[in-house]
MDTraj code that builds the backbone (N, CA, C; nanometers):
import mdtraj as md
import numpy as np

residues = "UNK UNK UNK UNK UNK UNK UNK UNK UNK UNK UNK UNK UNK UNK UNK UNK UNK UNK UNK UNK UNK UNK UNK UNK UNK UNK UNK UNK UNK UNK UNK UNK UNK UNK UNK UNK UNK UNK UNK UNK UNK UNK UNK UNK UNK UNK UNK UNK UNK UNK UNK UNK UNK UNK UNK UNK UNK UNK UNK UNK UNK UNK UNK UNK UNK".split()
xyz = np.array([
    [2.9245, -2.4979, 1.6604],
    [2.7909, -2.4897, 1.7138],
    [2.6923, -2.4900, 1.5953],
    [2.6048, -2.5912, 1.6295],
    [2.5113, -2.5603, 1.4820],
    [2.3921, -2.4573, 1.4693],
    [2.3870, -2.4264, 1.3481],
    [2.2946, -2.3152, 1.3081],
    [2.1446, -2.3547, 1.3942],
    [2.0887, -2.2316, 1.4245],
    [1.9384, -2.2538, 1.4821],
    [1.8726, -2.1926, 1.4001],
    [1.7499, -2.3126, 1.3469],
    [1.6310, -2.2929, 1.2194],
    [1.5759, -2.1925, 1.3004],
    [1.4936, -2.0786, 1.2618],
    [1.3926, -2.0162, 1.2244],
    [1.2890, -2.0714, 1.2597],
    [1.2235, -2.0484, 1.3920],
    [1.0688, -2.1068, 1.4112],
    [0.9476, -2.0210, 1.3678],
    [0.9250, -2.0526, 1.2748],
    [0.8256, -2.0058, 1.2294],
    [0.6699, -1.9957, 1.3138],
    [0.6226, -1.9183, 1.3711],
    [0.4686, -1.9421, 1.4591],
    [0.3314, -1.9680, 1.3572],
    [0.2522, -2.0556, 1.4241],
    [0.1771, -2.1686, 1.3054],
    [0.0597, -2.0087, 1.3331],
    [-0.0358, -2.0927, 1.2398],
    [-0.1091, -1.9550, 1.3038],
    [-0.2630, -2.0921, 1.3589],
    [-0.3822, -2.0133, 1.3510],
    [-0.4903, -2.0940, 1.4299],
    [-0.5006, -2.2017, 1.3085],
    [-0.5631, -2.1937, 1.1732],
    [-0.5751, -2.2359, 1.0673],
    [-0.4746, -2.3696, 1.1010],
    [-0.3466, -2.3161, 1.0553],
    [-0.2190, -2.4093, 1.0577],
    [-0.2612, -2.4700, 1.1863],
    [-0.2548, -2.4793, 1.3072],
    [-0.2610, -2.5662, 1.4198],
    [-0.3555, -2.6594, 1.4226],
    [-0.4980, -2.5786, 1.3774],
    [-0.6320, -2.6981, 1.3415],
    [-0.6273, -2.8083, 1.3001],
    [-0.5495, -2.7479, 1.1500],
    [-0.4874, -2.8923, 1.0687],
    [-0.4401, -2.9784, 1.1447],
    [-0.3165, -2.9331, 1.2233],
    [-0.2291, -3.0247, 1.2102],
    [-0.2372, -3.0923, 1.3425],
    [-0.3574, -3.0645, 1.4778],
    [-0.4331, -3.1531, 1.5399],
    [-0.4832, -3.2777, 1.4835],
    [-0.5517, -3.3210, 1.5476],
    [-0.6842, -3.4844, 1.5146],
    [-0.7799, -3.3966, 1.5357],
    [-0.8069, -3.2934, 1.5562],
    [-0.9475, -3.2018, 1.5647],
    [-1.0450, -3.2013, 1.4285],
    [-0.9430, -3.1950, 1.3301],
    [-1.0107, -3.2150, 1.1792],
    [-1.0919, -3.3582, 1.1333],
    [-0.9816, -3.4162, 1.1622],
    [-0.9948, -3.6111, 1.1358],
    [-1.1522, -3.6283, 1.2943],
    [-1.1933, -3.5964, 1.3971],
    [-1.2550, -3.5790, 1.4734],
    [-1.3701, -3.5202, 1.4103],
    [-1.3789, -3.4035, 1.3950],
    [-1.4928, -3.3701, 1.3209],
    [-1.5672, -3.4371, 1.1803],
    [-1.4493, -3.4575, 1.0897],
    [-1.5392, -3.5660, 0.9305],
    [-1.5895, -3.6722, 1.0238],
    [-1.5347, -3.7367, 1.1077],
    [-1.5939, -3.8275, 1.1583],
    [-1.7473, -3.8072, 1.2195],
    [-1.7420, -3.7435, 1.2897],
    [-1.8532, -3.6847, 1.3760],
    [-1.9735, -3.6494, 1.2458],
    [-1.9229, -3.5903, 1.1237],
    [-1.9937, -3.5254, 1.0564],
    [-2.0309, -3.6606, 0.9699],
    [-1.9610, -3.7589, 0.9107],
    [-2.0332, -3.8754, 0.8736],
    [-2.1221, -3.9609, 0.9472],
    [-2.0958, -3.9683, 1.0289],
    [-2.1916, -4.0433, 1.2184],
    [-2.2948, -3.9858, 1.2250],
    [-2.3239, -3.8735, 1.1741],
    [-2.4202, -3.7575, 1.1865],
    [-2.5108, -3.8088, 1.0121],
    [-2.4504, -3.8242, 0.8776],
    [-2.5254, -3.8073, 0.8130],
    [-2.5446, -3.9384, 0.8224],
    [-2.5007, -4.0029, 0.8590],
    [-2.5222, -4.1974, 0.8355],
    [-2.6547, -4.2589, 0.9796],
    [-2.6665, -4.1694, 1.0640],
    [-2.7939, -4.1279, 1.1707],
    [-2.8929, -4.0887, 1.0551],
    [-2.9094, -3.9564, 1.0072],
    [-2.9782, -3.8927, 0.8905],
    [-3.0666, -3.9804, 0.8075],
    [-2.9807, -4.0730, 0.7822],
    [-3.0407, -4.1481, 0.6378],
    [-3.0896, -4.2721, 0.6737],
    [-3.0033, -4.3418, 0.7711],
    [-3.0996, -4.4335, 0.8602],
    [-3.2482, -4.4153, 0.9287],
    [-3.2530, -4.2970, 0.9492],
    [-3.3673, -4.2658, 1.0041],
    [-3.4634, -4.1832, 0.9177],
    [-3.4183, -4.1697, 0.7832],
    [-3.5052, -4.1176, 0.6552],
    [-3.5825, -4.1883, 0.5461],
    [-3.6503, -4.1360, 0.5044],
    [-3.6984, -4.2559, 0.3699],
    [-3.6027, -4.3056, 0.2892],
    [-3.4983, -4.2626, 0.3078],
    [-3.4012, -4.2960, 0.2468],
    [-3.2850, -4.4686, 0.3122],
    [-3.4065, -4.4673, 0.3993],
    [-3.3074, -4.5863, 0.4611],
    [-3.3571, -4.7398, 0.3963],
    [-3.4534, -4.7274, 0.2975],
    [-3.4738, -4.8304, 0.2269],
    [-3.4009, -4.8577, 0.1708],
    [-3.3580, -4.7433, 0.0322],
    [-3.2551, -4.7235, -0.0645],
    [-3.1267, -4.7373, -0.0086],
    [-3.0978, -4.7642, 0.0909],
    [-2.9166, -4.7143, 0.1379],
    [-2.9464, -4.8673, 0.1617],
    [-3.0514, -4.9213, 0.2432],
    [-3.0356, -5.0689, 0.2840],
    [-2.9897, -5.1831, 0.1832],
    [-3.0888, -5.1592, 0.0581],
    [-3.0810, -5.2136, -0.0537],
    [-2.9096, -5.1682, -0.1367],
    [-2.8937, -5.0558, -0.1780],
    [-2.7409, -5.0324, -0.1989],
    [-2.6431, -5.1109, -0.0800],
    [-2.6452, -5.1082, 0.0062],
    [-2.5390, -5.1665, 0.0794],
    [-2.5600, -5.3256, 0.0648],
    [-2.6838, -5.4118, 0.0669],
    [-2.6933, -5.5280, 0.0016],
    [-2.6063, -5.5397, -0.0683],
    [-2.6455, -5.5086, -0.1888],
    [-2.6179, -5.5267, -0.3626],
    [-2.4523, -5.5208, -0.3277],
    [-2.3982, -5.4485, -0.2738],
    [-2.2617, -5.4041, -0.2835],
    [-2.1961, -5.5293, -0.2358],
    [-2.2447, -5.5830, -0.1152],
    [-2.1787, -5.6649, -0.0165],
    [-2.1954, -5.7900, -0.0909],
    [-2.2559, -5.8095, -0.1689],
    [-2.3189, -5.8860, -0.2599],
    [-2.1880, -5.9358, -0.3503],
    [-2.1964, -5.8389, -0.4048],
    [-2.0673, -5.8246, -0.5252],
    [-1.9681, -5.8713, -0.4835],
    [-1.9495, -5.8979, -0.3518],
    [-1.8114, -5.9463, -0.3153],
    [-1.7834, -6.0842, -0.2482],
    [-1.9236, -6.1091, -0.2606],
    [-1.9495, -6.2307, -0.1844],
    [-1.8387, -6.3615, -0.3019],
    [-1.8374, -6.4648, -0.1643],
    [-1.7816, -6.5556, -0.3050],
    [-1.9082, -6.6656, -0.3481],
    [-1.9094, -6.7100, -0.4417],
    [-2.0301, -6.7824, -0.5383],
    [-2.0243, -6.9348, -0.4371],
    [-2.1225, -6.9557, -0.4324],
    [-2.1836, -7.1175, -0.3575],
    [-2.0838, -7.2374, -0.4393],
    [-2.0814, -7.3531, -0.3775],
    [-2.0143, -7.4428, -0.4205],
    [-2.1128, -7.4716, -0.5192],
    [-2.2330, -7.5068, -0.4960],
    [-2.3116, -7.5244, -0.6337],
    [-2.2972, -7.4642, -0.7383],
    [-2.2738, -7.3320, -0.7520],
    [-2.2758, -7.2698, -0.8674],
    [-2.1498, -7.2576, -0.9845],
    [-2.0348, -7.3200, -0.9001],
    [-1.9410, -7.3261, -1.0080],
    [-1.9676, -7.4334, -1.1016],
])
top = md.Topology()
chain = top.add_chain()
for i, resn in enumerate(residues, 1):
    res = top.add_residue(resn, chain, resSeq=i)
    for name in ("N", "CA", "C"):
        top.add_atom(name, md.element.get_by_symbol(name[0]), res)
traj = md.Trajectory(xyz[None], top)
C-alpha cells in the first residue's frame, strides 16, 4: 500500500496566489492606469512614445534601401 503525503493546509495568502485572482487584478490595475494617462496631459507624451516605438520596428520603404 503506498505511503500517504502529508497535506499540508494552504493558508489565505497561499490560495490568493495560486488562483487567477492575482493575474485578474495587475490586469485590472494596468486597464486602470492606461484609462489614467489616456485621459491626462499625459496622453500627448504616451501618444508620441508609443509612435516612436512602433516606429522602430517598422520595416524601411522600398525606396530607402
Amino acid at each position: 500500500m503506498p505511503a500517504r503525503l502529508k497535506q499540508v493546509p494552504l493558508t489565505i495568502f497561499q490560495r490568493f496566489f495560486r488562483t487567477e485572482t492575482l493575474g485578474g487584478l495587475v490586469l485590472l490595475g494596468f486597464g486602470l492606469a492606461a484609462l489614467a494617462i489616456a485621459n491626462s496631459p499625459l496622453a500627448e507624451a504616451s501618444a508620441d512614445a508609443r509612435d516612436r516605438s512602433s516606429r522602430a520596428f517598422a520595416e524601411p520603404a522600398r525606396g530607402d534601401q
